[in-house]
Every structure is written in C-alpha cells, then in structure tokens.
PASEBA-1860 file (N, C-alpha, C; in nm, 3 decimals):
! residues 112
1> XXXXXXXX> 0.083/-0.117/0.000/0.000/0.000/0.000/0.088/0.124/0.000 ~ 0.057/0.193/-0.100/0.162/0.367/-0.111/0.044/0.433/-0.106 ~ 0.092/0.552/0.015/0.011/0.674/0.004/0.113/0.814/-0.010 ~ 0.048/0.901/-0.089/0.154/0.960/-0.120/0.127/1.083/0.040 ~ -0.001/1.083/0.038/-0.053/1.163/0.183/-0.087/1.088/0.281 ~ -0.067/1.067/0.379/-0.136/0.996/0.481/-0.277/1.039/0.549 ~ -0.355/0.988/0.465/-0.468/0.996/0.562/-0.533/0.909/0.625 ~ -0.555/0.873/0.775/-0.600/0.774/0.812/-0.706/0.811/0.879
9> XXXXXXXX> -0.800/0.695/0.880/-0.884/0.777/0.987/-0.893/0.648/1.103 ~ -0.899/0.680/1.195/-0.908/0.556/1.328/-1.062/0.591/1.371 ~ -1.122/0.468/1.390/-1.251/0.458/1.464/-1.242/0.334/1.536 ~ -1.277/0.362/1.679/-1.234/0.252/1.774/-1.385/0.220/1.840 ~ -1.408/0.086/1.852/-1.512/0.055/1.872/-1.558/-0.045/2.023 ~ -1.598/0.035/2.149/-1.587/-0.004/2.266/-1.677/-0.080/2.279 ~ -1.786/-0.100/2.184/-1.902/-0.188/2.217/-1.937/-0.260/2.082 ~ -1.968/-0.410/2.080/-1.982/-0.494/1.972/-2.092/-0.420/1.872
17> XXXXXXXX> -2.165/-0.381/1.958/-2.334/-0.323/1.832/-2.275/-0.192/1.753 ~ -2.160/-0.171/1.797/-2.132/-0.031/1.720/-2.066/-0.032/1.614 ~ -2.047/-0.225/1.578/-1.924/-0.232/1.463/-2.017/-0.192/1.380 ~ -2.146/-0.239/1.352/-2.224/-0.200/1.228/-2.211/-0.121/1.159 ~ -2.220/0.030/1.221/-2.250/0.146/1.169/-2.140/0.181/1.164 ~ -2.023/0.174/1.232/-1.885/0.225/1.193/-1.823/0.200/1.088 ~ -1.876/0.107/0.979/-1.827/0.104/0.817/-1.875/0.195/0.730 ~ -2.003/0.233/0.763/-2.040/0.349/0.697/-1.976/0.483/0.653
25> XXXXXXXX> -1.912/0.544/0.736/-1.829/0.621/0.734/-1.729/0.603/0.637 ~ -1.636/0.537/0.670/-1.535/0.491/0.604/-1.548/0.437/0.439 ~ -1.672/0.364/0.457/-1.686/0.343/0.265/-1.725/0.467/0.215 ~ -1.807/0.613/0.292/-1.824/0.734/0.216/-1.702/0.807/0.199 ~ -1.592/0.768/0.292/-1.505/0.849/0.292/-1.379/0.807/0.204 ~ -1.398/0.684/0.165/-1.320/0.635/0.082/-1.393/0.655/-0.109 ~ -1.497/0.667/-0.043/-1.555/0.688/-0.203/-1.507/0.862/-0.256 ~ -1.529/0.972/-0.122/-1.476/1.115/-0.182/-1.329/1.120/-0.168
33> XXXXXXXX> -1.271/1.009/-0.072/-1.107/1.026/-0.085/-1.050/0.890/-0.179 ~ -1.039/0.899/-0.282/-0.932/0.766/-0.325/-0.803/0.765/-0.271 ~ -0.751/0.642/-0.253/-0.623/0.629/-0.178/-0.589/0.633/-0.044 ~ -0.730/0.686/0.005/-0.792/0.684/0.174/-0.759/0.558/0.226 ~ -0.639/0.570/0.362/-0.618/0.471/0.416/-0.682/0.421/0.552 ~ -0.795/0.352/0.516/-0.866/0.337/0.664/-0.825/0.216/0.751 ~ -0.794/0.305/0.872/-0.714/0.192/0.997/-0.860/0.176/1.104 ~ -0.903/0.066/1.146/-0.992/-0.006/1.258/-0.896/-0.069/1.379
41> XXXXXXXX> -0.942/-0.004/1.471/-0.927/-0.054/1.593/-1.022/-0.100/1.663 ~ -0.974/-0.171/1.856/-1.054/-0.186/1.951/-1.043/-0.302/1.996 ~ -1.163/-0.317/2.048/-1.160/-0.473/2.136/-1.223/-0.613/2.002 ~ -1.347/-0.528/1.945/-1.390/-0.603/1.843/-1.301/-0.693/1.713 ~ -1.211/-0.531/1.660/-1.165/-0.630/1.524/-1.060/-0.689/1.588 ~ -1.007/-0.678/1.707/-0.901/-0.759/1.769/-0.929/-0.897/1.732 ~ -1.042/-0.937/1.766/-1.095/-1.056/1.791/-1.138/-1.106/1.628 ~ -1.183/-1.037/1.574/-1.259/-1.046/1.426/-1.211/-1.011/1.322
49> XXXXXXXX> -1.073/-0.988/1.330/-1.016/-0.883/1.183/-1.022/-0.987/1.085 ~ -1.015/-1.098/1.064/-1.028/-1.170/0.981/-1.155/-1.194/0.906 ~ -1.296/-1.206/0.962/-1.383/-1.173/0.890/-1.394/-1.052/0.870 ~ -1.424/-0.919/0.904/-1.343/-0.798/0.906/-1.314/-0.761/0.756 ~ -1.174/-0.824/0.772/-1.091/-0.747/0.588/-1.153/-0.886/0.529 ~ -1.222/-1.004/0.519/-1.296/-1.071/0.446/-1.455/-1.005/0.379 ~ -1.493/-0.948/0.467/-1.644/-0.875/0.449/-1.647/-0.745/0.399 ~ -1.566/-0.632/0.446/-1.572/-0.510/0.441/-1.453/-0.422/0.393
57> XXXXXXXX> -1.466/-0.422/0.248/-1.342/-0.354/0.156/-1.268/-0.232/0.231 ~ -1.404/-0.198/0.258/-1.363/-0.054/0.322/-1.247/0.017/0.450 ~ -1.217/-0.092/0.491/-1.146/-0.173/0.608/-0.982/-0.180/0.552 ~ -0.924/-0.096/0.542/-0.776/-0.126/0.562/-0.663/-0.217/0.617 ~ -0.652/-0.150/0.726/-0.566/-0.264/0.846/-0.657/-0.209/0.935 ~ -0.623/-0.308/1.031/-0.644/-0.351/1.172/-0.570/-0.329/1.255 ~ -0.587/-0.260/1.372/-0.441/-0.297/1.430/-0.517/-0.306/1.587 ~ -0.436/-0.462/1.651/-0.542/-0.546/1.662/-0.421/-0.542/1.872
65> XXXXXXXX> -0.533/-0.544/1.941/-0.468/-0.515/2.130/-0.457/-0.407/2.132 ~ -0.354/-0.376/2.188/-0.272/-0.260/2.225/-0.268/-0.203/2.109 ~ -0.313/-0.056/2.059/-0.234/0.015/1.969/-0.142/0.169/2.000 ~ -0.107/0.126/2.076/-0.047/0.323/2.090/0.079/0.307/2.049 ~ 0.160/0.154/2.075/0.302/0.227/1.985/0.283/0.098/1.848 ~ 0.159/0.049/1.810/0.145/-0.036/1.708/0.133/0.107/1.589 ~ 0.017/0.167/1.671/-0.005/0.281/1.545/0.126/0.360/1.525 ~ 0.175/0.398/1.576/0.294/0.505/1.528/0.375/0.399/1.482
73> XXXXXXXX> 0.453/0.295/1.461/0.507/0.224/1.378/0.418/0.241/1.267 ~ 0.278/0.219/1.238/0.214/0.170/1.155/0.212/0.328/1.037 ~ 0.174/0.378/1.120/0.214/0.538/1.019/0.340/0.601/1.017 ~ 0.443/0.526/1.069/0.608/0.513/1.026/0.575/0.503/0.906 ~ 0.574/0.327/0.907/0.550/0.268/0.780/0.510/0.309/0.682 ~ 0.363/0.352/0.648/0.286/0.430/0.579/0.370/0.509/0.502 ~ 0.424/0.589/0.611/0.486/0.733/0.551/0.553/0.699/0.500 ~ 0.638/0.573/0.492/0.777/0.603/0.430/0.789/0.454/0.299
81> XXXXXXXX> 0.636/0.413/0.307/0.610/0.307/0.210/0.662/0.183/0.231 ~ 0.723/0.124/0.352/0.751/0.049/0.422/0.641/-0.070/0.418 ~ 0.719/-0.222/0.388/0.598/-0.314/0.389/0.540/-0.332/0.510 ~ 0.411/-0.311/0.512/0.318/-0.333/0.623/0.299/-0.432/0.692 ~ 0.353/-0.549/0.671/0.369/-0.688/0.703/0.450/-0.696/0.828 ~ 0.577/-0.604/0.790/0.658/-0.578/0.898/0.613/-0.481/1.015 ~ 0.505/-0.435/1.002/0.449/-0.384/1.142/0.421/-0.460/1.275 ~ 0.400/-0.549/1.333/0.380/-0.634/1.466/0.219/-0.575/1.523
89> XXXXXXXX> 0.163/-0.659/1.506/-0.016/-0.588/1.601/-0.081/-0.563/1.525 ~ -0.076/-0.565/1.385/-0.193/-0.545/1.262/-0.228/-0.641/1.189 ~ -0.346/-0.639/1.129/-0.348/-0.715/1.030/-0.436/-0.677/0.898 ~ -0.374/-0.682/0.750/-0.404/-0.630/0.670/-0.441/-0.706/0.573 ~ -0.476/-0.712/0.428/-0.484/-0.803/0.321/-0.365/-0.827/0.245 ~ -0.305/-0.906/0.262/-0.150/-0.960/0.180/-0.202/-1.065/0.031 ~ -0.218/-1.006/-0.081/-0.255/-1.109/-0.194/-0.442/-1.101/-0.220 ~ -0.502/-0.969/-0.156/-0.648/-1.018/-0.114/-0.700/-1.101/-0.024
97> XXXXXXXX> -0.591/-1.096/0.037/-0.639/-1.235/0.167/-0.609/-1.186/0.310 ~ -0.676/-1.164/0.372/-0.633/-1.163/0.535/-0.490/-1.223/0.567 ~ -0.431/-1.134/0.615/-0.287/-1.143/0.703/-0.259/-1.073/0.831 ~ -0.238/-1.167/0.902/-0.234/-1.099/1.045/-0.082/-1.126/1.112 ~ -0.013/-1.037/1.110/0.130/-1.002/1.147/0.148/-1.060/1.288 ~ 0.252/-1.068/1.336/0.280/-1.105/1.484/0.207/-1.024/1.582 ~ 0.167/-1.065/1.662/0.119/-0.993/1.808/0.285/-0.884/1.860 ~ 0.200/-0.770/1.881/0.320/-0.697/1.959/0.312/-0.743/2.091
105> XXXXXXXX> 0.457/-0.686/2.171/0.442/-0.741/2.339/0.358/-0.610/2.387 ~ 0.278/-0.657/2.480/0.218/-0.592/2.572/0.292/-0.495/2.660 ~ 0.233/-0.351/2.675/0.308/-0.269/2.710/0.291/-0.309/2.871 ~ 0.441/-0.297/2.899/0.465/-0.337/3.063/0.406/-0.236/3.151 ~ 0.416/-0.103/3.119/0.415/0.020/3.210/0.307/0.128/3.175 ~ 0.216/0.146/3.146/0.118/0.231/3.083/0.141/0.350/3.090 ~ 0.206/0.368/3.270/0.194/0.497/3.321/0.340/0.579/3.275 ~ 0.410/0.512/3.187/0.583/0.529/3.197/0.557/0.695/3.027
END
C-alpha cells in the first residue's frame, strides 16, 4: 500500500453493536477520498479482523490489542512506504487475503 498523503482515519469501537454502523463512514469516505487509508481498531476487530478485511473492503488494516506504539510504527510505515507486514499488532490483506502479522508485546508500564 503507497500513500503519497497519509490519511487515516481511526474509529475505535468499545461496544460490539457499534461495529455496524462504523463502516459506513469509512466506505463514504473512501468513495470522496481515493487512496484513503482506513485503519480499525478496539476490542472487536481484535478478535474479528479476519472476517473484518474478508467482508468489508472498506477496512484497511487492523491494528489489533494494544495500539499506541502499534499505530505510530504503523504510520512510520505508511509514511515512508515500508511493507506493512513488517508492522507487529496489525493485520491487513496480503494477496487479497487476510494477514495478520505477529502480536506486539504488551506494554509493561502504561503509566511510563
């Protein structure tokens, strides 16, 4: 995936009934932005990213537990066109197919 701008948009989803409507967005916003890179988080696609980028085009990566230092690797990457594979905690479509990268380690210290 090359973007020459980074635009991402994150929508994080704290409650299962809310995955529904949170694609909506993202397929309008990918229809007025081409090249729109949409990232999903939360507790949900943690668990589900695989049906997820199977069901819903609109759906970019995943980036799947913990994301606070998954995402800033992940828009490292992005920025600098870096294969996404090599991110740790996401998972994206490799070939049209669901790929889900290594689990990152769990941050020891939250408060650090």
């Amino acid at each position: 995936m090359m973007a020459t701008t980074c635009r991402c948009s994150m929508r994080s989803s704290a409650r299962s009934q809310s995955r529904r409507s949170s694609s909506t967005s993202p397929r309008d916003a990918k229809e007025r932005l081409p090249g729109l890179i949409v990232i999903y988080g939360g507790v949900f696609p943690t668990y589900h990213w695989r049906d997820i980028l199977e069901a819903q085009p609109e759906f970019d990566i995943i980036v799947r537990s913990e994301g606070e230092e998954t995402c800033r690797q992940l828009l490292a990457a992005i920025a600098a066109s870096l294969p996404l594979t090599d991110v740790k905690g996401i998972a994206c479509r490799v070939g049209g197919k669901p790929h889900g990268s290594p689990p990152r380690e769990m941050i020891e210290n939250l408060d650090a």
